[in-house]
VOVO-121020 format. One record per residue (C-alpha): residue in one letter; x, y, z. Coordinates in pm, 1 decimal, padded with zeros to 6 digits, m for minus. Example, Ala and Ser with C-alpha at 12.3 -4.5 7.8 and 13.67 -1.06 7.14 Angstrom:
2
R  residuo        xx        yy        zz
R        A   01230.0  m00450.0   00780.0
R        S   01367.0  m00106.0   00714.0
//
This chain:
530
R  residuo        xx        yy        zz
R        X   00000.0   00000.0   00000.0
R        X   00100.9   00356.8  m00078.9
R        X   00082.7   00681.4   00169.3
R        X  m00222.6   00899.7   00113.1
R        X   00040.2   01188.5   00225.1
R        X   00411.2   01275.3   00186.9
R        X   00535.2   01535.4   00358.9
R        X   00897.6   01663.9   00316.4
R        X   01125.7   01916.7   00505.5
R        X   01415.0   01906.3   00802.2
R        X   01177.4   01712.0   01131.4
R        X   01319.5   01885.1   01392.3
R        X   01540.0   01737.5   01628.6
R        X   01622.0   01442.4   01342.3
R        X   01803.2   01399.2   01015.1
R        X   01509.2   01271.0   00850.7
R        X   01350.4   01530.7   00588.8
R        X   01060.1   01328.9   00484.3
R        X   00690.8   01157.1   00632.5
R        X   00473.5   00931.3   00493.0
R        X   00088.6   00933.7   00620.4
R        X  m00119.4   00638.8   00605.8
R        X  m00460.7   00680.6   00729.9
R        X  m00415.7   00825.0   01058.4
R        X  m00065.5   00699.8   01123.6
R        X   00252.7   00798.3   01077.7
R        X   00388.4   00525.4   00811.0
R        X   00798.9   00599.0   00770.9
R        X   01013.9   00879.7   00873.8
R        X   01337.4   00932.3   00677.5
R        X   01519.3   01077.3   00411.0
R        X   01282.6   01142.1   00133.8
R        X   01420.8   00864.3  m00122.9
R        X   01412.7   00599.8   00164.0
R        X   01018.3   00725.5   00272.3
R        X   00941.2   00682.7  m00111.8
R        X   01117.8   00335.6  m00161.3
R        X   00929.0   00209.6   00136.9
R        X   00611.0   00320.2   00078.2
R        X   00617.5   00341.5  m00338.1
R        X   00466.6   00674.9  m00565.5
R        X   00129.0   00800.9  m00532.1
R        X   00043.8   01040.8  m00174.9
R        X  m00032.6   01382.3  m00193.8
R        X   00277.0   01593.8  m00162.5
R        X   00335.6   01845.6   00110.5
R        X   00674.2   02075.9   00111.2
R        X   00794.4   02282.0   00388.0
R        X   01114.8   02372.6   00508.7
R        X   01046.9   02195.8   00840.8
R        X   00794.6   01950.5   01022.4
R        X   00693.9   01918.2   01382.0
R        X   00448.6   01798.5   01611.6
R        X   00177.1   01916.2   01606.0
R        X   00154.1   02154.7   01844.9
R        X  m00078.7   02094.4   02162.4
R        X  m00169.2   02424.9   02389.4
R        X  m00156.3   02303.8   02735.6
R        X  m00381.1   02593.8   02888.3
R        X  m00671.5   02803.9   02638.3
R        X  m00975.4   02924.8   02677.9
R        X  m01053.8   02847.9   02308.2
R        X  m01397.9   02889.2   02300.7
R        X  m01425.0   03182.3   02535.7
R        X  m01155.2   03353.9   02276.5
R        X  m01375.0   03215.5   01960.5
R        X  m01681.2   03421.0   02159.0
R        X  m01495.0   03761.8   02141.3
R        X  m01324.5   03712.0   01825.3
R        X  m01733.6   03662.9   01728.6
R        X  m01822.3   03970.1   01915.7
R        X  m01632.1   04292.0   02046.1
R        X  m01278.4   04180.7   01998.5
R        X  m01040.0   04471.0   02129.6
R        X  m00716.9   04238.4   02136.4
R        X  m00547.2   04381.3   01800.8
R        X  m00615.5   04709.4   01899.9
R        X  m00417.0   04903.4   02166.6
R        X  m00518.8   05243.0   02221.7
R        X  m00837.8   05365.8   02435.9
R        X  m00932.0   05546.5   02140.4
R        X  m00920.3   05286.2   01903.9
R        X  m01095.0   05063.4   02195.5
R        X  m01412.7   05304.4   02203.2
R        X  m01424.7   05388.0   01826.3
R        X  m01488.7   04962.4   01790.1
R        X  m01678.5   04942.4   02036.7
R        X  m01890.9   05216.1   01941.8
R        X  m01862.6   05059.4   01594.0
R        X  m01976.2   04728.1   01692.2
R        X  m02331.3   04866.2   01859.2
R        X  m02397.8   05080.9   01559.1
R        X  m02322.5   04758.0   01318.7
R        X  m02545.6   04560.0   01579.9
R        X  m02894.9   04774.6   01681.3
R        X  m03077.4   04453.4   01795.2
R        X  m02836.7   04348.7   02023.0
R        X  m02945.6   04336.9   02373.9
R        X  m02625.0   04347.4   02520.9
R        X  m02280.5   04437.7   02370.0
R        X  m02007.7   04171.9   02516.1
R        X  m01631.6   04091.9   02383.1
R        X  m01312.0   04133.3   02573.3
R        X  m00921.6   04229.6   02511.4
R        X  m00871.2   04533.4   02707.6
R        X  m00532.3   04540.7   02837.3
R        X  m00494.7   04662.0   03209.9
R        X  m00179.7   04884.2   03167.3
R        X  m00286.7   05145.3   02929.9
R        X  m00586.4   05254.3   03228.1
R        X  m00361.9   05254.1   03532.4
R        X  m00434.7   05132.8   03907.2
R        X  m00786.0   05237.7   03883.6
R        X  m00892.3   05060.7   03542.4
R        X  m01138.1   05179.6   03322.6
R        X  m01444.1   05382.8   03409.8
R        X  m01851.8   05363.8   03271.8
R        X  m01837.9   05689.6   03143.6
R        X  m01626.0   05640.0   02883.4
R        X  m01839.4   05325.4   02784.4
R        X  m02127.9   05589.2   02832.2
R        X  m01983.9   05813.1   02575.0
R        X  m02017.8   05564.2   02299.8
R        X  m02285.5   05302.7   02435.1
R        X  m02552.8   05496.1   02670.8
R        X  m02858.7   05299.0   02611.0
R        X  m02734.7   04886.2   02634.7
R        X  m02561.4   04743.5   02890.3
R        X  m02199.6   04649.8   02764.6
R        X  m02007.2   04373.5   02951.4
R        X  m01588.4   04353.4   02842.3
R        X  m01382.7   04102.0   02980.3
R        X  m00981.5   04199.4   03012.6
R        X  m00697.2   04044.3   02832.9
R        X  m00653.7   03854.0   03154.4
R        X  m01019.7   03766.7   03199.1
R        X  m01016.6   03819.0   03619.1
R        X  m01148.5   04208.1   03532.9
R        X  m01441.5   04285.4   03298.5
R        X  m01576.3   04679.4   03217.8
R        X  m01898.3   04777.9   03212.8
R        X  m02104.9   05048.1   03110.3
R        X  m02372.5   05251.9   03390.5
R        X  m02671.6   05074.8   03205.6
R        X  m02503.1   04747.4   03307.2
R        X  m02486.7   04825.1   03661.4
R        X  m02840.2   04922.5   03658.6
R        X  m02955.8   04641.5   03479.7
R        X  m02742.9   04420.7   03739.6
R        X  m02877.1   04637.5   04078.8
R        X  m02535.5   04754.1   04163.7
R        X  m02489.5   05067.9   04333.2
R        X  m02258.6   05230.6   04620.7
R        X  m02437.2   05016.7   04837.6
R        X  m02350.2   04720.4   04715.9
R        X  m02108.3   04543.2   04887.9
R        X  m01771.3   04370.2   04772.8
R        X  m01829.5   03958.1   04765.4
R        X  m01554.0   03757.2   04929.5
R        X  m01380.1   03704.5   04629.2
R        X  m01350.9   04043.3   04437.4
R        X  m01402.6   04391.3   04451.6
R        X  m01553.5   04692.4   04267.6
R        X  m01316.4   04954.9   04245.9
R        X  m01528.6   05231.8   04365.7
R        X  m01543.0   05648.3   04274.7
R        X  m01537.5   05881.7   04631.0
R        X  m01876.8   05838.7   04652.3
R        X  m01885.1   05435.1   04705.0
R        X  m01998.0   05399.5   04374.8
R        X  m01846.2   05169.9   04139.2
R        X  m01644.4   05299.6   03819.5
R        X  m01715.4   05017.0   03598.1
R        X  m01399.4   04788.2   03644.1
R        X  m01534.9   04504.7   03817.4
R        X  m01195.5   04260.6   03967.3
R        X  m01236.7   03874.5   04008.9
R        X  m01582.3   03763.1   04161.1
R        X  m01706.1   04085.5   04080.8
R        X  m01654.3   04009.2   03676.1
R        X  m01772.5   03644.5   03723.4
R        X  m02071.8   03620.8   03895.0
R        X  m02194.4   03950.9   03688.7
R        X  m02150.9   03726.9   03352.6
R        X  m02279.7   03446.0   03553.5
R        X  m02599.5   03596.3   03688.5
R        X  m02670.0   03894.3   03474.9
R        X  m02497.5   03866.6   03100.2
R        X  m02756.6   03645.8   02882.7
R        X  m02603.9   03306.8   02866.1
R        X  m02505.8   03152.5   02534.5
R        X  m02655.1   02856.5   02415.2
R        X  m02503.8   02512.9   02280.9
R        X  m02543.5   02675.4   01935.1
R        X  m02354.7   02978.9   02031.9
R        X  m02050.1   02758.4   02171.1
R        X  m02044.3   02562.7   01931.9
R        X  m01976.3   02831.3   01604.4
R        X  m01715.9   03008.4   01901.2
R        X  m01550.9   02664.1   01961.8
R        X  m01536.8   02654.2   01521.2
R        X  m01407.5   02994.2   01493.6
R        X  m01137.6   02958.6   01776.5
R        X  m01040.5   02609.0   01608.5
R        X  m00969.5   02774.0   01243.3
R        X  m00745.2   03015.7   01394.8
R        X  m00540.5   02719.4   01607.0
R        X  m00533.5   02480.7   01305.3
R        X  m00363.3   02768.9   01093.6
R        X  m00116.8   02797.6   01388.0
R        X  m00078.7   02462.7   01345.0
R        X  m00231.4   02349.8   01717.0
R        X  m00402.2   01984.9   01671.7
R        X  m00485.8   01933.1   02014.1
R        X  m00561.1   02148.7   02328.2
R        X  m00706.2   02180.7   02727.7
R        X  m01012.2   02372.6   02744.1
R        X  m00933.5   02495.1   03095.4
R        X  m01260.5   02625.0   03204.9
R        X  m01575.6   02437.1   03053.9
R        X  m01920.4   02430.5   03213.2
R        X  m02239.2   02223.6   03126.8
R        X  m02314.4   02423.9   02812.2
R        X  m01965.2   02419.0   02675.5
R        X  m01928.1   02082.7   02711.9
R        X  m02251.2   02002.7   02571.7
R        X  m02093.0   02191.1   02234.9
R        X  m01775.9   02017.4   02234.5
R        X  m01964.6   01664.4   02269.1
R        X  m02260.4   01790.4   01997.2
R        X  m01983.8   01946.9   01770.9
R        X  m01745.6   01613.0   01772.8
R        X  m02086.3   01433.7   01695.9
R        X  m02194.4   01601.1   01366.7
R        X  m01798.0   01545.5   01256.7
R        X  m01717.4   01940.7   01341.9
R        X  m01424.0   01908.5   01577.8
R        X  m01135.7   01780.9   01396.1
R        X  m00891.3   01903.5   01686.2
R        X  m00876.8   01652.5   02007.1
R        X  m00996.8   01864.6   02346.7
R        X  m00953.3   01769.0   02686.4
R        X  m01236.5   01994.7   02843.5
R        X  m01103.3   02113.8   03239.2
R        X  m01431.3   02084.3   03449.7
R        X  m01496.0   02380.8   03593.0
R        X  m01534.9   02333.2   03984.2
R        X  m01718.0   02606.3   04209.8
R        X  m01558.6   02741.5   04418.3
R        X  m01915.8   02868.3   04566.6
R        X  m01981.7   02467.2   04660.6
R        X  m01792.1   02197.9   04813.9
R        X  m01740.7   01793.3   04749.0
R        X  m02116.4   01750.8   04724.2
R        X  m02029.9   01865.6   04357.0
R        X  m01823.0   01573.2   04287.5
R        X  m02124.6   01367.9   04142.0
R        X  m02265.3   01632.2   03906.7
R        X  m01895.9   01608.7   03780.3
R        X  m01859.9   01207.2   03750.6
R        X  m02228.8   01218.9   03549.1
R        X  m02047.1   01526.4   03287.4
R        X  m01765.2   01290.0   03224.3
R        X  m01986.2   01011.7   03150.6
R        X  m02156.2   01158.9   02860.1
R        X  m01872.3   01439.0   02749.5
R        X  m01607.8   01205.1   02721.2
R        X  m01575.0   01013.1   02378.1
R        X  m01453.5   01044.1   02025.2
R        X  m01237.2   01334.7   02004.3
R        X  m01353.2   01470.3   02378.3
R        X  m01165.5   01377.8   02716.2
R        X  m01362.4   01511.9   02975.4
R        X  m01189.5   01375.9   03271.8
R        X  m01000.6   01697.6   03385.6
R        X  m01134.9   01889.5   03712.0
R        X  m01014.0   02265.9   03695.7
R        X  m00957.6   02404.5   04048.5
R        X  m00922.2   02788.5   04069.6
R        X  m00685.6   02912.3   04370.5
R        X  m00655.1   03243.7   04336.5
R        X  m00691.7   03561.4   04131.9
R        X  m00336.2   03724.2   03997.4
R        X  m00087.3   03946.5   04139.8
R        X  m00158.6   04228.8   03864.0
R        X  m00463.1   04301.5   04087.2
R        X  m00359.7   04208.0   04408.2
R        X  m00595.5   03874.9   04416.7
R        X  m00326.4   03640.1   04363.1
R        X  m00298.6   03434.4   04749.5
R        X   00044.3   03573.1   04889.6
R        X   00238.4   03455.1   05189.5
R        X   00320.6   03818.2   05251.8
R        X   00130.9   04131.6   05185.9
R        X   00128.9   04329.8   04876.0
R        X   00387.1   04629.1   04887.7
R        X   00298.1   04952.5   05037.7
R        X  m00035.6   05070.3   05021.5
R        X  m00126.6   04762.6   04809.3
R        X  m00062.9   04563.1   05139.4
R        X  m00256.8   04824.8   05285.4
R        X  m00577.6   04783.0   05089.1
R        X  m00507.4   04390.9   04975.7
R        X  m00295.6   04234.1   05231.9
R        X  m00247.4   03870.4   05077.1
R        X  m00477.7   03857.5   04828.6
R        X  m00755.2   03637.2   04776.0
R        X  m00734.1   03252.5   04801.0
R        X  m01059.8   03060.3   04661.8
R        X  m01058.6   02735.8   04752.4
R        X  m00877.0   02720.7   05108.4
R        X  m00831.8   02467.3   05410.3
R        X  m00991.3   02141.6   05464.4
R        X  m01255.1   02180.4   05154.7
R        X  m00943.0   02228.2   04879.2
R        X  m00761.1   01923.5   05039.3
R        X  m01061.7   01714.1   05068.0
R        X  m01166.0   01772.4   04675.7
R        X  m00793.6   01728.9   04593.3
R        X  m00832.3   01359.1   04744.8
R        X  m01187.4   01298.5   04636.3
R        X  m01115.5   01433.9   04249.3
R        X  m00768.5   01186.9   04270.4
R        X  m00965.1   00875.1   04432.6
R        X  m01226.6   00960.9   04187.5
R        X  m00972.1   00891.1   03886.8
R        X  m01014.1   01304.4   03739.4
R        X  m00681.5   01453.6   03646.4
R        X  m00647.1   01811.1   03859.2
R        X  m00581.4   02114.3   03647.0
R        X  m00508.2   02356.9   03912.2
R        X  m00461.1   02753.3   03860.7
R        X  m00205.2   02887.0   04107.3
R        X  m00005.5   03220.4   04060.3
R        X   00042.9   03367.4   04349.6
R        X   00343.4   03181.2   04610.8
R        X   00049.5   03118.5   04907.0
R        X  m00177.5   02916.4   04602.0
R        X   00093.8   02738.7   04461.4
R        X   00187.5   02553.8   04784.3
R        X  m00167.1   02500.0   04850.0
R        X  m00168.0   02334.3   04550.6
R        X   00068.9   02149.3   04604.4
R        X   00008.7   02095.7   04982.8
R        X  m00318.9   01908.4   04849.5
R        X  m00179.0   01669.7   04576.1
R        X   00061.6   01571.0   04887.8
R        X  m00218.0   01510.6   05084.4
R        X  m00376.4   01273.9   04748.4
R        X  m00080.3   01121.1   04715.7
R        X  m00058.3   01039.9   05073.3
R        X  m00426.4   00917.7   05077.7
R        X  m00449.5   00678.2   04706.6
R        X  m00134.1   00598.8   04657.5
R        X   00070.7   00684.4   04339.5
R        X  m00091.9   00682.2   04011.8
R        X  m00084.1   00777.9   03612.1
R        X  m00379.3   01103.8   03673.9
R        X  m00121.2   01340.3   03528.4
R        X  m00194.9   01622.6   03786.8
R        X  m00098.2   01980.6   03675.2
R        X  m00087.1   02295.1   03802.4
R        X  m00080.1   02606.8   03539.5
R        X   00052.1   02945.7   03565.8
R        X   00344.0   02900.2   03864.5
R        X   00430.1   03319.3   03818.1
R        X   00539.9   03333.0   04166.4
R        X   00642.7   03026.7   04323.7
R        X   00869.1   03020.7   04628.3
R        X   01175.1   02884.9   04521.9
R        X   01173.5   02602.3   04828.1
R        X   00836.3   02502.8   04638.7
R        X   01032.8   02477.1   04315.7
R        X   01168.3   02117.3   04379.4
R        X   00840.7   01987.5   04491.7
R        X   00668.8   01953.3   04173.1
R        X   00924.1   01678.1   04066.9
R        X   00902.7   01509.3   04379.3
R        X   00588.3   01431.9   04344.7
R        X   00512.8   01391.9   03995.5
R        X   00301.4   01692.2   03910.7
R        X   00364.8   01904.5   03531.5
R        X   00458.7   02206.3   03546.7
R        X   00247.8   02403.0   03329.4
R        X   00365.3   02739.9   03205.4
R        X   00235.0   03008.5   02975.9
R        X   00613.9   03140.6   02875.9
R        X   00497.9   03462.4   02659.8
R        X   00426.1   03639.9   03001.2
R        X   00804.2   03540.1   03119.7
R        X   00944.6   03883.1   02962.4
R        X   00949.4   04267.3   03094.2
R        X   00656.2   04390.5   02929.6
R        X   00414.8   04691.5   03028.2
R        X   00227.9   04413.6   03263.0
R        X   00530.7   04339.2   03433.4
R        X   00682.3   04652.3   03489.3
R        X   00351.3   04900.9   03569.8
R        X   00160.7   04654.3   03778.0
R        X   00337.9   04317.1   03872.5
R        X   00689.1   04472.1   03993.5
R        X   00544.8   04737.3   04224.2
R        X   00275.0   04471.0   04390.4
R        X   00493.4   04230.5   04447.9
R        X   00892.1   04402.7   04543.0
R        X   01170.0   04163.1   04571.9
R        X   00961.5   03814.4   04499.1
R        X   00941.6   03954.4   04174.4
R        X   01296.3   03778.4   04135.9
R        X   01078.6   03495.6   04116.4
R        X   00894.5   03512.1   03822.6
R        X   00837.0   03282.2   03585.6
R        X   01109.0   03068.3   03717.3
R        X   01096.3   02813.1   03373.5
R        X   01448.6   02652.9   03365.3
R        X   01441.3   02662.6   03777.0
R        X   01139.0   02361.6   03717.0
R        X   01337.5   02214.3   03390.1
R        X   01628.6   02153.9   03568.5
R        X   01442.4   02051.5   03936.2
R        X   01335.0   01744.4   03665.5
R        X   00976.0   01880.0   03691.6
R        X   00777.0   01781.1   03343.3
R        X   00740.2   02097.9   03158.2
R        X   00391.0   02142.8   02978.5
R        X   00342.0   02520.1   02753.3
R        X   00032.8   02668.8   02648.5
R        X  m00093.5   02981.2   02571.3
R        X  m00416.8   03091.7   02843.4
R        X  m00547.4   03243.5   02529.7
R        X  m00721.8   03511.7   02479.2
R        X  m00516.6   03637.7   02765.6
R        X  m00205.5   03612.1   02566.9
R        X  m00100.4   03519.7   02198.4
R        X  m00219.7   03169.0   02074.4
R        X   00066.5   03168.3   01835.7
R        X   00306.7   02907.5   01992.7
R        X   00657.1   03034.5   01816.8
R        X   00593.4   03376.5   01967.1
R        X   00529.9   03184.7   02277.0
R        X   00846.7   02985.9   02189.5
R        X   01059.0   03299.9   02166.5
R        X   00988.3   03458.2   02474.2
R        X   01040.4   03122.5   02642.1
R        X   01403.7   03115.1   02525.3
R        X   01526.6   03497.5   02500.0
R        X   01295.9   03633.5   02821.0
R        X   01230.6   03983.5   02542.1
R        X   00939.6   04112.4   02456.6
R        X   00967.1   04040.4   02096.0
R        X   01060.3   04362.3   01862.0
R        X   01154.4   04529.1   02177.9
R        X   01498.0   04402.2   02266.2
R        X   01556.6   04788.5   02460.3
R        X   01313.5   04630.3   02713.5
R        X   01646.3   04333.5   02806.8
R        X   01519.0   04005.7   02931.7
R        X   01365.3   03867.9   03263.7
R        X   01635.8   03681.2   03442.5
R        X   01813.8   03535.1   03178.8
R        X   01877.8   03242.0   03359.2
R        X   01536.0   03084.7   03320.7
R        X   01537.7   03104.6   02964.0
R        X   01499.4   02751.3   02796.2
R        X   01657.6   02612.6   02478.7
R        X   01478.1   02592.1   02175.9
R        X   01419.3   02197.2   02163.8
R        X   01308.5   02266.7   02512.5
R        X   01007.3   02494.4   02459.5
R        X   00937.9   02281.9   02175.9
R        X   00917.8   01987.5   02342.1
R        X   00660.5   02110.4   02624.0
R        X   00412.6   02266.0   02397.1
R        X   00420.2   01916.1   02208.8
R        X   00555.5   01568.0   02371.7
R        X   00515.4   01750.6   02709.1
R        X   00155.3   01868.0   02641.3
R        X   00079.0   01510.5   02438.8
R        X   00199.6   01373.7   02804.8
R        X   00014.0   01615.9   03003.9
R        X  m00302.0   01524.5   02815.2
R        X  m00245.9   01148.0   02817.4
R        X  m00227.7   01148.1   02461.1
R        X   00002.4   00887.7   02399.5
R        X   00016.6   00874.3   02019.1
R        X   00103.9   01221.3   01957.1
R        X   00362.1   01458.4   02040.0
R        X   00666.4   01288.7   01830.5
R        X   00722.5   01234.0   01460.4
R        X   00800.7   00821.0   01450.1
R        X   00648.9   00590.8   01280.4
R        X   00342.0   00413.3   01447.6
R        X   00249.0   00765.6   01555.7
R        X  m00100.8   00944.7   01482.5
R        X  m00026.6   01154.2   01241.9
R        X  m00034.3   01533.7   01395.0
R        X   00221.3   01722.6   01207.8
R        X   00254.9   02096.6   01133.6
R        X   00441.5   02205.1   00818.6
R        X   00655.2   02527.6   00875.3
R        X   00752.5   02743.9   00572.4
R        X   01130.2   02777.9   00784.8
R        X   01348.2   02613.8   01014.3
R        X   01301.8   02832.1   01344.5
R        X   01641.0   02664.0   01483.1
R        X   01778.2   02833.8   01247.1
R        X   01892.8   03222.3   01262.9
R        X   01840.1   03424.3   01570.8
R        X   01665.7   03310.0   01850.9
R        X   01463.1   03674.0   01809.8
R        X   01367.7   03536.2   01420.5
R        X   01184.1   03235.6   01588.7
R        X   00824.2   03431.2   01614.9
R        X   00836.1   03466.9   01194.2
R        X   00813.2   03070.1   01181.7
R        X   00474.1   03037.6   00994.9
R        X   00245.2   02705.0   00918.9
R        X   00197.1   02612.5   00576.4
R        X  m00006.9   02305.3   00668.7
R        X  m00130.8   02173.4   00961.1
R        X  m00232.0   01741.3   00932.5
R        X  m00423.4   01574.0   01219.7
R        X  m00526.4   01247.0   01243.7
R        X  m00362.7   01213.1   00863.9
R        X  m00619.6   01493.9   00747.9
R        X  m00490.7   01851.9   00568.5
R        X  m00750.2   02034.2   00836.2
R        X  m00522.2   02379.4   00718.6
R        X  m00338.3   02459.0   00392.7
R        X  m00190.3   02812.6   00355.7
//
């Protein structure tokens, strides 16, 4: 039998320069006379300069950044001007729209305070208007929302978040943490299944032509899990999604059956739904990431340690429950108090059922303590980081560094947790940050903001090799997502493979962001030809 593909250029990492596809598999890897020779003419013909993995983001909010790329997307923009003018633009294009909702508004360019209703006001006075940050743990809204929500100075601040308030009490409009989520929980109409799904479609066009096969959802409800499972049904989802179950942090264990029933029916085909999500804390940028020691100054004043979510005997207990219970724990920690709480509780899992093959994680690790560094390795969770934030950009410098003082040697501490022997896992948390993995790549190994090299790096010493980064946003995230037939180019493999018009080892490390896909193959099917 023939290949139905052959693909030819430098696979990374080997000497081969040619793959043959077979169905789903991976058929022969070598040079491109030997690949023909054993698998004889016919095959569609792919060239590139270089093949890879296909790529698998560790951490996205796909469908959430398929929802504002459908909506009010401000990400590509970066001026207030420019963020009112499409804004403004959007509600004129859109009359019948109840409410106007997107996101991409980036923190730094509005200061401490954030931004304020009025200058929603100025452009959308009548409809509420609901805008979730780059970030997503702020959202801005307009005065009609607060109305339409009931929110006023007397409203007090829930446990976890705040309104930042004018003189008078009342709030300005930039709603932090709880605040942002239980307004779109309670008061922002809901999409449907139908909605999610044509988000989850648009989100997955954009990966495939990044070349991303595969991905963690890391926050999906009932409804968004109900798209994934309806989508992968009618033959829609050609990517393969682990979908992170999103546990309350308003409940406790008694959840743990709703979750066992959702992983019943989501899981199948191209679907895994056997991931928990547990959210610790908020981040340091807003002073609701969980601290051991107060925020500096009058942060400290007004924050003190932040916010922790889950906390005490209900974290540990889900952490055991969710392990005995056979879910793999996807757990957001930033913050140094969150992250060994985090890791306090798969400690106290491990202690209670024994070892196993879950694959625990825990995602985001900006500010560990460095004696917390080793501890990952020790007892076997991934380490998974989102290495485009790992450089001195405006986020950094404006609102992490003066939060946080000294510990904010600790950032980001990448090649700390490579060389501990931790399991390194990358993805992108987008739409908080670029889904494009090689501009991910590149900050991972130069610590620059890329174009800006007048910025210099963060701590050069955690910056990672190439065939490092590589490796964790594709065997590493394969691992992480107990997809064992992906994440190398060998034969027996399912062939995943993105086709790169140039060989990003190649050149300066600050060329590796122009890498571009010229095909991406999964599961031995062209799903993206440029």
């Amino acid at each position: 039998m023939g290949a139905d593909l052959i693909v030819t250029g430098r696979v990374l990492g080997t000497d081969a320069d040619a793959v043959a596809v077979r169905g789903d598999r991976i058929v022969a890897v070598g040079s491109e006379d030997d690949v023909r020779e054993r698998v004889g003419a016919g095959g569609e013909l792919v060239r590139g300069a270089a093949i890879v993995p296909g790529i698998q983001d560790a951490h996205i909010h796909a469908a959430f950044a398929g929802r504002i790329l459908r909506h009010v997307n401000l990400d590509d923009v970066h001026d207030r001007g420019d963020y009112l003018g499409r804004i403004r633009a959007y509600a004129d294009d859109h009359p019948d729209a109840d409410w106007i909702v997107g996101g991409g508004w980036y923190g730094p360019l509005f200061g401490d305070g954030g931004p304020t209703r009025q200058e929603l006001d100025a452009v959308v006075p009548d409809r509420p208007v609901y805008l979730m940050n780059t970030d997503t743990h702020a959202a801005w809204v307009n005065t009609a929302a607060l109305r339409a929500a009931g929110i006023d100075a007397a409203t007090p601040d829930p446990w976890d978040g705040y309104y930042v308030r004018e003189p008078d009490g009342m709030p300005t409009g930039c709603l932090q943490e709880g605040t942002a989520y239980t307004f779109w929980a309670r008061h922002v109409p809901p999409d449907s299944v139908e909605d999610w799904m044509a988000s989850i479609q648009v989100a997955q066009r954009e990966l495939h032509a990044l070349g991303i096969t595969a991905w963690q959802d890391a926050w999906v409800e009932e409804d968004l899990l109900r798209a994934y499972r309806r989508l992968d049904d009618e033959g829609g989802l050609t990517a393969r999604v682990v979908t992170s179950l999103w546990w309350d942090r308003h409940r406790g264990p008694e959840q743990l059956e709703g979750l066992i029933e959702r992983r019943g029916w989501g899981s199948g085909g191209r679907v895994d739904a056997n991931t928990v999500k547990l959210m610790l804390d908020g981040c340091p940028e807003s002073c609701t990431g969980s601290m051991l020691r107060p925020y500096e100054g009058s942060f400290g004043d007004r924050h003190g340690t932040g916010i922790q979510f889950i906390d005490g005997e209900v974290h540990t207990e889900a952490a055991v429950r969710l392990d005995a219970a056979g879910f793999q724990i996807h757990q957001h920690a930033l913050g140094d108090r969150a992250i060994r709480t985090a890791l306090d509780a798969i400690a106290a899992a491990r202690a209670a059922n024994g070892a196993n093959d879950h694959r625990h994680h825990i995602a985001h690790l900006q500010l560990p303590d460095p004696a917390d560094v080793p501890r990952l390795a020790q007892l076997d969770v991934i380490a998974n980081v989102q290495p485009y934030w790992a450089a001195p950009d405006p986020m950094i410098e404006r609102l992490t560094r003066p939060r946080v003082g000294d510990r904010a040697s600790w950032l980001y501490p990448i090649a700390d947790l490579a060389r501990s022997g931790a399991r390194l896992a990358m993805g992108s948390d987008w739409p908080v940050s670029t889904p494009d993995p090689w501009r991910e790549i590149e900050v991972a190994v130069t610590r620059q903001v890329i174009d800006e090299p007048e910025r210099g790096a963060l701590d050069e010493t955690q910056r990672v090799d190439l065939a490092t980064a590589l490796g964790a946003f594709t065997a590493g995230t394969a691992y992480l997502n107990h997809d064992d037939d992906a994440g190398t180019v060998a034969e027996g493999m399912r062939a995943d493979l993105a086709v790169l018009d140039r060989d990003p080892s190649e050149g300066e490390a600050t060329e590796i962001h122009a890498t571009r896909t010229l095909a991406t193959i999964a599961s031995g099917v062209m799903v993206f030809s440029r």
